[in-house]
C-alpha positions as CSV (number, residue, x, y, z in Angstrom):
1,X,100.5,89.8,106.6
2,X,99.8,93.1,108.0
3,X,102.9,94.5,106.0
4,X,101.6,93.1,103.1
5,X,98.0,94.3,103.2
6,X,99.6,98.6,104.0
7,X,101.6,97.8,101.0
8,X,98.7,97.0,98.5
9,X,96.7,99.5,100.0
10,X,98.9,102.4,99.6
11,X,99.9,101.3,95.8
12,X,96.1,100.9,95.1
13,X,94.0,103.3,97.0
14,X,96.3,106.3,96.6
15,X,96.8,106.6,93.3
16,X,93.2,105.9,92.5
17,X,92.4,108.5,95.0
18,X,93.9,110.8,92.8
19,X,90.4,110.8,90.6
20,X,89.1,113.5,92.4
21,X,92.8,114.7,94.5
22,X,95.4,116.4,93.4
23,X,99.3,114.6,94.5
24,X,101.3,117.4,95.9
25,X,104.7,117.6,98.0
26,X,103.9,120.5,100.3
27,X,106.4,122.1,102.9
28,X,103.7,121.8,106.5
29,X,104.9,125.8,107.1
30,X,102.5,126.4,103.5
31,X,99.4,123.9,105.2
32,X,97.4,125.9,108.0
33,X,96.0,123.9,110.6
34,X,91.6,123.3,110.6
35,X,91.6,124.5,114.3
36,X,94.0,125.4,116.5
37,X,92.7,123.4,119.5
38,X,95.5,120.1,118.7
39,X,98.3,122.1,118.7
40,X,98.0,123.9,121.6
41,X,97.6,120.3,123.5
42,X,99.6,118.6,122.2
43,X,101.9,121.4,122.8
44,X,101.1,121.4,126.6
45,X,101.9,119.4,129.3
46,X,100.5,115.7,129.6
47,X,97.1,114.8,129.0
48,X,95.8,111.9,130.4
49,X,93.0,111.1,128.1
50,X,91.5,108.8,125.3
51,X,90.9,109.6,122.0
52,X,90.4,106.6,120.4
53,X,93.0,106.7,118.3
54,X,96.7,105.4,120.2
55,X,99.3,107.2,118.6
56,X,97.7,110.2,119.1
57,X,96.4,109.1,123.3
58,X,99.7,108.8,123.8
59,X,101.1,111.5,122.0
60,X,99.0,113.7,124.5
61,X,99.7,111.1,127.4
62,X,103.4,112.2,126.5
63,X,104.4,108.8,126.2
64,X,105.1,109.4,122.6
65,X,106.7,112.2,120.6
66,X,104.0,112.3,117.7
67,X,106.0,115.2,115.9
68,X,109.6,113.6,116.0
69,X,107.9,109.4,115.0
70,X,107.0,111.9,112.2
71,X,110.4,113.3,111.6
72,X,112.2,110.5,111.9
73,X,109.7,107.6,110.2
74,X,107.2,109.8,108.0
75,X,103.5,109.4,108.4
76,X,101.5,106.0,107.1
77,X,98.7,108.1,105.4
78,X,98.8,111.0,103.2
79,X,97.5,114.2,104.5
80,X,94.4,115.5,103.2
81,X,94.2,119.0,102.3
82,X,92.0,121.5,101.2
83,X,92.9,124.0,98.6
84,X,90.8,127.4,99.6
85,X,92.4,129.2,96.9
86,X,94.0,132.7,98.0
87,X,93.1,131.5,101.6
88,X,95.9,129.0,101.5
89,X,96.0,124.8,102.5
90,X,94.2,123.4,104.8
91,X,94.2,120.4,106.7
92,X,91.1,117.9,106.6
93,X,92.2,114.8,107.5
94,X,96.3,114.5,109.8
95,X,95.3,117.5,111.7
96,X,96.9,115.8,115.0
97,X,100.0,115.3,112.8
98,X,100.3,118.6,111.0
99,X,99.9,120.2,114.2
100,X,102.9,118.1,115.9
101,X,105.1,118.9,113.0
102,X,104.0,123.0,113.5
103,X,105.1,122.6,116.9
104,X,108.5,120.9,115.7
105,X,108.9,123.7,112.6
106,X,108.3,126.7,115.6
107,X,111.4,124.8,117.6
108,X,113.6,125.1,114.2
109,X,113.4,120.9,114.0
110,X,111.6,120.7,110.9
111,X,114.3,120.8,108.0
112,X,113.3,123.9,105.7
113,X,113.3,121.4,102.6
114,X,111.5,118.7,104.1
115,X,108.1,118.1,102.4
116,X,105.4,116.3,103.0
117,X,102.4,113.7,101.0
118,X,99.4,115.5,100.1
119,X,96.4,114.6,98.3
120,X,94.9,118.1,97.6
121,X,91.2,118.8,97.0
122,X,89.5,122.3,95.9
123,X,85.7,121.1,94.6
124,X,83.6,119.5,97.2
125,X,84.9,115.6,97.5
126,X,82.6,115.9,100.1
127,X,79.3,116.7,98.0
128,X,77.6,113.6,97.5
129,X,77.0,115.4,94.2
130,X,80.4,114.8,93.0
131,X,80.2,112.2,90.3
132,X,83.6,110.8,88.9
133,X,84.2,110.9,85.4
134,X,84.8,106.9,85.3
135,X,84.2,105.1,88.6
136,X,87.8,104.5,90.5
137,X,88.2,101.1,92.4
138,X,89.7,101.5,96.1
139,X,90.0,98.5,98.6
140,X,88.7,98.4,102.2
141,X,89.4,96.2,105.4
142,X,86.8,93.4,105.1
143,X,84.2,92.7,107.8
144,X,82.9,89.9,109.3
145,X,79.1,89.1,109.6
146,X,79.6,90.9,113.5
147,X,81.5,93.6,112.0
148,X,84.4,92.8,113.2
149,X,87.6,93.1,111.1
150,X,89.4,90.4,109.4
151,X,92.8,91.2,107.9
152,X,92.0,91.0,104.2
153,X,90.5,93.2,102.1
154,X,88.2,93.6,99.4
155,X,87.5,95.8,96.8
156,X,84.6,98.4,96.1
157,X,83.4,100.6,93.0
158,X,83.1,104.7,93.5
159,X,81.2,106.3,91.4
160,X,81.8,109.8,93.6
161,X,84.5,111.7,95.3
162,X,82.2,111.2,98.7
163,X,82.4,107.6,98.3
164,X,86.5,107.9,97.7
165,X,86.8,110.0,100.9
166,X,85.1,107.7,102.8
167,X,86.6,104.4,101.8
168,X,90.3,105.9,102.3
169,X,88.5,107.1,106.1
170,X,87.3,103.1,106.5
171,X,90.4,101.3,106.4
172,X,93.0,103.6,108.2
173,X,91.8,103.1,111.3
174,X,92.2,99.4,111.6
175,X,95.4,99.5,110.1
176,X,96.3,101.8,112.8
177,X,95.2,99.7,116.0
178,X,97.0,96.6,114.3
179,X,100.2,98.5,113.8
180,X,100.5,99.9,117.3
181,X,99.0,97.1,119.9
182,X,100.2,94.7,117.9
183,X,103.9,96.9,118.0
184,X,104.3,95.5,114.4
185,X,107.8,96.6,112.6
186,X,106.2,98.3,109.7
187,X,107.9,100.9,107.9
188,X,105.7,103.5,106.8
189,X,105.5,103.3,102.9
190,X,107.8,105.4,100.8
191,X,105.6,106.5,98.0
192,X,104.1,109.1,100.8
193,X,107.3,109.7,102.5
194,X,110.3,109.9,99.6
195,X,109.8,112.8,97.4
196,X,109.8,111.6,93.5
197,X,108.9,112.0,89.8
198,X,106.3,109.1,90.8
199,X,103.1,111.5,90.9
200,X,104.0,113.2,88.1
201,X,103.1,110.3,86.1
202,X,99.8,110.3,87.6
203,X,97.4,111.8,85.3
204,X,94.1,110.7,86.7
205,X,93.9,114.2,88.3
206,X,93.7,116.0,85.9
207,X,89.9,115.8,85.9
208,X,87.8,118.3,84.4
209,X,85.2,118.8,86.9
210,X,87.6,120.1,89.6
């Protein structure tokens, strides 16, 4: 079930994301990191901590090689990244995984033409502000009436690019605490993770306002 819901999320959210993103196939040594403070723990020795989130707990608890799950598998979730213009990419949202890959790209274990999912943003998609030209629909991990998650999901109307962050934010992490305590066999979803003429085809980004 769990396989199925990834799947429908992935081939509906992303490309609907595009509205106010930009699909790009970036090499990580182009993307700089938001902070430097992941990298140089994860590049450390082991942590013994919690943060909430258990690929990347035991990624720092060493019990799990973040950087080469990355290598070998690809990554469940596009990165988010900031275009600053002559500043360069930035990360906004994977910064625990783009900084496991830097560490892998400084040990020479990151292939030179290996590329990675990016949905690229230079206006605001975090102004409130932000109004879509035509309101996108995403889906979202439905809750119960205690807030608890039940493994369906429903669908919701954006009218703004703050809304179409925060949806894609919603979901991830639930998906990501099924997938690991549940040690599911899912694979992660090859429209982020096998480079193609898919996205080219995508023309929803080509809005004006950004």
């Amino acid at each position: 079930m769990i396989k199925e819901l990834y799947e429908t999320l992935i081939n509906i959210n992303v490309p609907a994301m595009c509205s106010c993103y930009k699909p790009v196939w970036l090499h990580p040594s182009k993307i700089q990191l938001r902070r430097d403070k992941e990298y140089k723990e994860l590049s450390g020795p082991a942590i013994n901590v919690n943060k909430g989130d258990p690929y990347v707990t035991a990624a720092y608890n060493k019990t799990f090689d973040l950087g080469k799950d990355l290598l070998d598998n690809g990554t469940y979730w596009p990165y988010l990244i900031n275009d600053r213009g002559k500043t360069g990419y930035f990360v906004r949202e994977g910064n625990h995984r783009m900084a496991a890959i830097h560490i892998l790209i400084e040990q020479g274990l990151w292939p030179k033409d290996r590329k990675v999912f990016c949905l690229v943003y230079s206006k605001n998609v975090y102004d409130p502000l932000y109004i879509l030209e035509k309101p996108v629909y995403l889906l979202k991990v439905k809750l119960n009436d205690e807030g608890q998650p039940l493994k369906e999901l429903v669908e919701h109307k954006c009218r703004t690019a703050s809304e179409v962050k925060d949806i894609f934010n919603f979901s991830t992490p639930y998906f990501r605490n099924w997938i690991w305590f549940d040690k599911l066999d899912i694979k992660q979803h090859p429209l982020i993770n096998k480079e193609t003429n898919y996205w080219n085809s995508v023309d929803m980004h080509k809005e004006k306002l950004r």
